[in-house]
N, C-alpha and C positions, 0 to 999 in steps of 0.2 A: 598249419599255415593256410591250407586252402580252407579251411571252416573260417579263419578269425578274416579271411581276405573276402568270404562270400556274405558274411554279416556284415562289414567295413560297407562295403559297394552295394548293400540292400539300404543299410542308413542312410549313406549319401544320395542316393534315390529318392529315398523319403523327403530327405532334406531339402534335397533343391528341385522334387516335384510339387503336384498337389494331394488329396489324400487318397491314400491307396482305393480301388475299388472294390475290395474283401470287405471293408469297414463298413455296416450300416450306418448312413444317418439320416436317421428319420428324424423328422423335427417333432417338438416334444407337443405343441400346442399350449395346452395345460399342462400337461402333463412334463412339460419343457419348462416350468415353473417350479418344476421340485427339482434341485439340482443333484439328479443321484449320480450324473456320471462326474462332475468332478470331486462330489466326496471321494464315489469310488476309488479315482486315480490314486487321490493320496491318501489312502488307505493301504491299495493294493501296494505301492511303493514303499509305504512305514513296514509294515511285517515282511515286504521281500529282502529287506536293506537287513534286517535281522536275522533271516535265514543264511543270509550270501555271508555274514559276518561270520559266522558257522560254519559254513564252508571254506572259505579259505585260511581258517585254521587246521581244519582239515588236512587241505592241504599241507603245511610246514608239519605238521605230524608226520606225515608218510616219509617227508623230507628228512625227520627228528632234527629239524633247525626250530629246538627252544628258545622261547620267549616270556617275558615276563605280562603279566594283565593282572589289575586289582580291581576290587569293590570299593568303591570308595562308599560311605554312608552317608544318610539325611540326618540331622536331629530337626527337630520341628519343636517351635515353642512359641506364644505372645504372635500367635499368627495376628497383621494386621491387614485389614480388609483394603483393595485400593481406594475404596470411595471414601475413608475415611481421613483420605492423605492429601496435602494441598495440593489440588494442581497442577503450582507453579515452584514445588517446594526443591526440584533439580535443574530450575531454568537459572539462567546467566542475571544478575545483576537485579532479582527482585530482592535483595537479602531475608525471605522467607528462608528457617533453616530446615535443613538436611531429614528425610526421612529415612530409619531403618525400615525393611519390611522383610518380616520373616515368612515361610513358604507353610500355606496351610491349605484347605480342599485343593479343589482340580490344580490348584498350580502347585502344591506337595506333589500328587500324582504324577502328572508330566516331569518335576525335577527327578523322584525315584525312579522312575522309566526309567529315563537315560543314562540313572548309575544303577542299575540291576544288568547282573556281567558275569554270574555264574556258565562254569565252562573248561571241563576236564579236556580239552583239544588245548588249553591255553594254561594248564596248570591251576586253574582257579575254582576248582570243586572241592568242596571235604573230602578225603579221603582218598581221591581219584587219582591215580598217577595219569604224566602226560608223557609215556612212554610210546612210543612206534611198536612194543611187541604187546602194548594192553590192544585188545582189537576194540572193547567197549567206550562211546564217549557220551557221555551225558552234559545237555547244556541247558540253561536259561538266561533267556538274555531280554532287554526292554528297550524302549524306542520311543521317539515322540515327533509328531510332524505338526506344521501349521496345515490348518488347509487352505490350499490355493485358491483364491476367486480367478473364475475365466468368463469370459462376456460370449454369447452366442453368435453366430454369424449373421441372425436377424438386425444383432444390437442388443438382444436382452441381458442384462447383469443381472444375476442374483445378489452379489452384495454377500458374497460368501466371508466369514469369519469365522475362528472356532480352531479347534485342532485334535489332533486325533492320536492315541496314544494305545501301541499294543504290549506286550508281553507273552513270548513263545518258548516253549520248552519241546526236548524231543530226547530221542536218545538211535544210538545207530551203532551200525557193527563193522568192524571191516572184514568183508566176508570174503577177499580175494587178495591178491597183493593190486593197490593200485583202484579197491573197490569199496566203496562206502554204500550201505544203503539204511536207511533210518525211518522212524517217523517223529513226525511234529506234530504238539496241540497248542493251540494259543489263543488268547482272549485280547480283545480289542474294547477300547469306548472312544468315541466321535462323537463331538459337544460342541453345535457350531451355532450360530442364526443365518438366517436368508434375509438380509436387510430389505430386498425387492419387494418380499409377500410380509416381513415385520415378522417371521416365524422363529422359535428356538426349536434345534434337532438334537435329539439325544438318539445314539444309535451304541448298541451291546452286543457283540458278535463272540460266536465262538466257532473254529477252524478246526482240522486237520490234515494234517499234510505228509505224504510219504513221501521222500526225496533221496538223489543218488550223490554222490558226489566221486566222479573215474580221475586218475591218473593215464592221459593216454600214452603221453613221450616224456619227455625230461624236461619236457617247455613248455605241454600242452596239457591242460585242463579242461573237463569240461562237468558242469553240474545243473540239476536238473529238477522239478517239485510240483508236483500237481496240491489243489488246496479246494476242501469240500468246507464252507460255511455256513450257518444262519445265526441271523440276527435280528432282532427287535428294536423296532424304530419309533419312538414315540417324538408327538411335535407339540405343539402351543403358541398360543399368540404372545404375543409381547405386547408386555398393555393390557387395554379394551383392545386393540385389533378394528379393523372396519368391517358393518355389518356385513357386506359383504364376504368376505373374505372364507374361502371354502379349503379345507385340509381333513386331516381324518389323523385325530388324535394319538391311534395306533394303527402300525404295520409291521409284516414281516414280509421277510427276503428272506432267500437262498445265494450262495455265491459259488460259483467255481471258477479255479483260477491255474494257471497253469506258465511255465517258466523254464527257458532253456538257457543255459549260459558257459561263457569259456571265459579261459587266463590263459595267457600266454607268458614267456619271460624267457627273453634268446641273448645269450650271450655269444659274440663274435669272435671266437679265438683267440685269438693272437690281438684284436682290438681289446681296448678295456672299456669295451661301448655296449648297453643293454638296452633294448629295447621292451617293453610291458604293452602287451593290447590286452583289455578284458571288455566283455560286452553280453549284456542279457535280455533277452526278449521277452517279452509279459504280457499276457493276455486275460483278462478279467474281462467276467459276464455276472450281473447281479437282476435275479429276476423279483421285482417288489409286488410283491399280490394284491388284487384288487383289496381296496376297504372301505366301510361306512363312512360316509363325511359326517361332521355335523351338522351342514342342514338338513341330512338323510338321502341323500343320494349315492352314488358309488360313483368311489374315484375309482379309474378303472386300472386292471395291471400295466406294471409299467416297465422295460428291459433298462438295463445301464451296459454300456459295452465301453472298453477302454483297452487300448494295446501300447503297451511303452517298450522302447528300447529306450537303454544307454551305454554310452562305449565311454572308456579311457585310453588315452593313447600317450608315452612317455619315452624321454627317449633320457638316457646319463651315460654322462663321458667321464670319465676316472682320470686326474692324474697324480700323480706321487711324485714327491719332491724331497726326496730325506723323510724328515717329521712332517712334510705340512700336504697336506690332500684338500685339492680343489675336484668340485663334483659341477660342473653344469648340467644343466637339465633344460627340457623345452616337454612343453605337450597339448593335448588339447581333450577335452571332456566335452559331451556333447547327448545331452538329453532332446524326447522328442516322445512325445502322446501325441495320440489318435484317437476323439473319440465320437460318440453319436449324440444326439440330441440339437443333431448342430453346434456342437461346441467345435467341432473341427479340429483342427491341428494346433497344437502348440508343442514349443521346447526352450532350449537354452546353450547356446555356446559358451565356452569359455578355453581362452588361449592362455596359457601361461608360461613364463623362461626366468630363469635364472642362476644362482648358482648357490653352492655351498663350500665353504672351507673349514677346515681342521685340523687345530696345532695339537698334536697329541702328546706331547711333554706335561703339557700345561690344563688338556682335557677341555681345551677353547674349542667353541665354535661357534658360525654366523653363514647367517645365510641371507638371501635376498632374491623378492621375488616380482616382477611385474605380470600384472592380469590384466583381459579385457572379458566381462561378460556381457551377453546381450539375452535375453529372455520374453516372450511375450508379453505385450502388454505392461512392458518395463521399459526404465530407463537405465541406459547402457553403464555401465558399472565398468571402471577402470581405477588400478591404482599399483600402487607399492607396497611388497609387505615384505617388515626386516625383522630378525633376530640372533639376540649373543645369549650364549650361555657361555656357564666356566662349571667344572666338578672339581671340586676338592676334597683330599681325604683328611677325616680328623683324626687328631691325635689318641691315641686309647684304645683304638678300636671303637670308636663313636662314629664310626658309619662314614658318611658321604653330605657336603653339604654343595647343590647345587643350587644356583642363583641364576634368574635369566631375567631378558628386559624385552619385549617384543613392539610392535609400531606395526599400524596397518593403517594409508593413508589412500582417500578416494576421490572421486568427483564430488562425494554425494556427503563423507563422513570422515572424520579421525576416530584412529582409535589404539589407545598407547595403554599398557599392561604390563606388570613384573610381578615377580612372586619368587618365592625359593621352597626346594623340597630338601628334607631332609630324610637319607636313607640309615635305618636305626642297625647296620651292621650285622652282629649275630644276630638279632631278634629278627626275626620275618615281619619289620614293616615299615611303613615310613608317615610320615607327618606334610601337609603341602597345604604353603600359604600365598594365594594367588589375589592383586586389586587390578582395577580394567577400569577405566575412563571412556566412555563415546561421546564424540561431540560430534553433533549434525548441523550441516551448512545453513540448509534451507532456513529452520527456525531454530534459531539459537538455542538450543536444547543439548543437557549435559547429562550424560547419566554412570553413575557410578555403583561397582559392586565389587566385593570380596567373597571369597571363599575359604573356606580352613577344609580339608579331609584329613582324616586318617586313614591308610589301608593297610592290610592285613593280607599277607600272602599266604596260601594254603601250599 
């Protein structure tokens, strides 16, 4: 409790001062023109978010509170390019019709990322039990981020686009009751442009990372990852480019990275009230080596530095009622980077409350949620978001047929979705068909998608 109370009251520090004085910022000049610290950030943030995923399964292992995690798969086929699609072919009211577009290069990539989920902690490896007496766990798992544009505190935008997509594998042992320690290898690509300088970046990274993951008390967590990198960064103009325009076709970088964090989770006695604090601190340093330009000069080395926390904070009250259980809930999530080049400080709040219920005769349930987010250089995001499901079992031994309908409504967008899965009973797997509607305010813009998986439990 005094570790998760002494990160709480360092974040709220951060939050409501200016930026700490540990942080270099040096302003970049030129060299403040290549945006390597906010690639860095959301870089260093995609492959931590896949470490920590790993870690708190971890956790429910030691727990031996089994859960279930599948792979869902990509088929890929009749990839169609966007530029050859109208448009206006999902806007309101041109009767232009409807395009499919199936997932082909980098945006294949980025979709199989974030269904690569291999992971004996979670039951989901060949072969692997996910027993609390196997001490071995082997995992792979993939991730995908946008990267963020930030504006400098001069004023300068880079005009950042692109995103950035890893894949981490490791394996670890429990070497103590209560002690995890592992390594990690993993490979990253970052495919962005700098619309400021009219540049496209391609950056290839490959990691290693030793990490711990302790059991301290019955509430308390705490895990932990240092991470040695290099990467090759190649760039280009977009276009002819202006004569001007000075870059260096190739570089490399080294990165080291390092990462403390905790989970908390207190239950009150005799109350049926839980409280959840998790929060992790991150520090990245990316050193890019000097390089030839093309008009033959040397661009000279350049540092990236970035330190991010983020905390979750939750709180659920339990009540029972015969068959029917109401959950309310409140919390609050609260990210916050630091970094150099003058990009300074950003983050993001978000407050959210509401409740959930569940008639369990019937396998019903709904919930409902209100948010408020606010985020740098953003516009404040608030709304509603609701959802019903029902499970029902079928007849034969044909499994489970579950159907749900969901609704997320904003300042800024709707957005209304249902689908149904079906669980295939003896056979280990299930089948899931998902459609989703977005409609946005601003410009009458509609966009619609499906999905079909099938997964396969090991």
């Amino acid at each position: 409790m005094i570790a998760s109370v002494c990160m709480a009251s360092t974040a709220l520090y951060l939050h409501r001062s200016g930026i700490a004085e540990f942080v270099p910022l040096a302003l970049a000049g030129n060299s403040g023109a290549r945006p390597d610290t906010p690639i860095l950030r959301s870089e260093t943030l995609n492959r931590a978010n896949n470490r920590r995923r790993h870690m708190n399964r971890l956790y429910d292992k030691m727990d031996e509170d089994l859960y279930d995690s599948t792979l869902g798969p990509l088929m890929l086929d009749d990839s169609i390019p966007a530029e050859a699609q109208p448009a206006t072919a999902l806007e309101l009211g041109t009767g232009d019709e409807t395009t499919l577009e199936a997932f082909g290069g980098r945006a294949a990539l980025r979709s199989l990322a974030q269904k690569i989920d291999f992971d004996s902690a979670a039951g989901t490896f060949p072969t692997q039990s996910r027993s609390a007496s196997v001490p071995l766990s082997i995992w792979v798992v993939g991730n995908q981020a946008d990267i963020e544009n930030r504006i400098a505190g001069t004023g300068y935008d880079p005009g950042l686009s692109g995103d950035t997509v890893s894949i981490d594998s490791g394996v670890d042992y429990l070497v103590a009751d209560g002690l995890v320690l592992g390594l990690g290898v993993g490979w990253g690509s970052t495919a962005g442009e700098a619309g400021a300088r009219q540049l496209e970046y391609r950056e290839s990274n490959l990691a290693v990372s030793p990490y711990f993951v302790a059991r301290m008390t019955d509430w308390l967590n705490l895990r932990g990852s240092v991470s040695f990198g290099e990467s090759t960064i190649s760039q280009s103009a977009i276009g002819t480019g202006p004569d001007t325009l000075r870059y260096a076709e190739a570089l490399e970088s080294t990165t080291i990275s390092n990462s403390i964090g905790f989970g908390s989770e207190y239950e009150f006695g005799s109350l049926p009230l839980t409280v959840q604090l998790d929060g992790d601190m991150i520090t990245a340093r990316e050193n890019v080596k000097s390089a030839r330009a093309t008009d033959g000069s040397m661009i000279p080395e350049n540092t990236a530095y970035t330190q991010l926390f983020d905390a979750v904070a939750e709180a659920r009250y339990r009540i029972s009622m015969g068959n029917h259980r109401i959950i309310p809930f409140a919390g609050q999530e609260e990210t916050i980077a630091m970094m150099n080049q003058d990009y300074g400080r950003s983050g993001s709040t978000r407050y959210f409350a509401g409740s959930e219920y569940i008639y369990e005769p019937m396998n019903f349930g709904m919930s409902i949620q209100g948010f408020r987010e606010r985020a740098t250089d953003s516009e404040m995001l608030e709304g509603i978001r609701s959802e019903f499901s029902m499970t029902e079992e079928l007849p034969r031994g044909y499994g489970t047929l579950s159907p749900y309908i969901n609704t997320e409504s904003t300042n800024i967008y709707l957005e209304t979705g249902g689908g149904m899965t079906h669980e295939w009973g003896k056979f280990p797997g299930q089948v899931s068909f998902e459609m989703r509607r977005k409609f946005t305010y601003e410009i009458q813009h509609s966009d619609y998608s499906g999905l079909v998986t099938v997964d396969f439990k090991f």
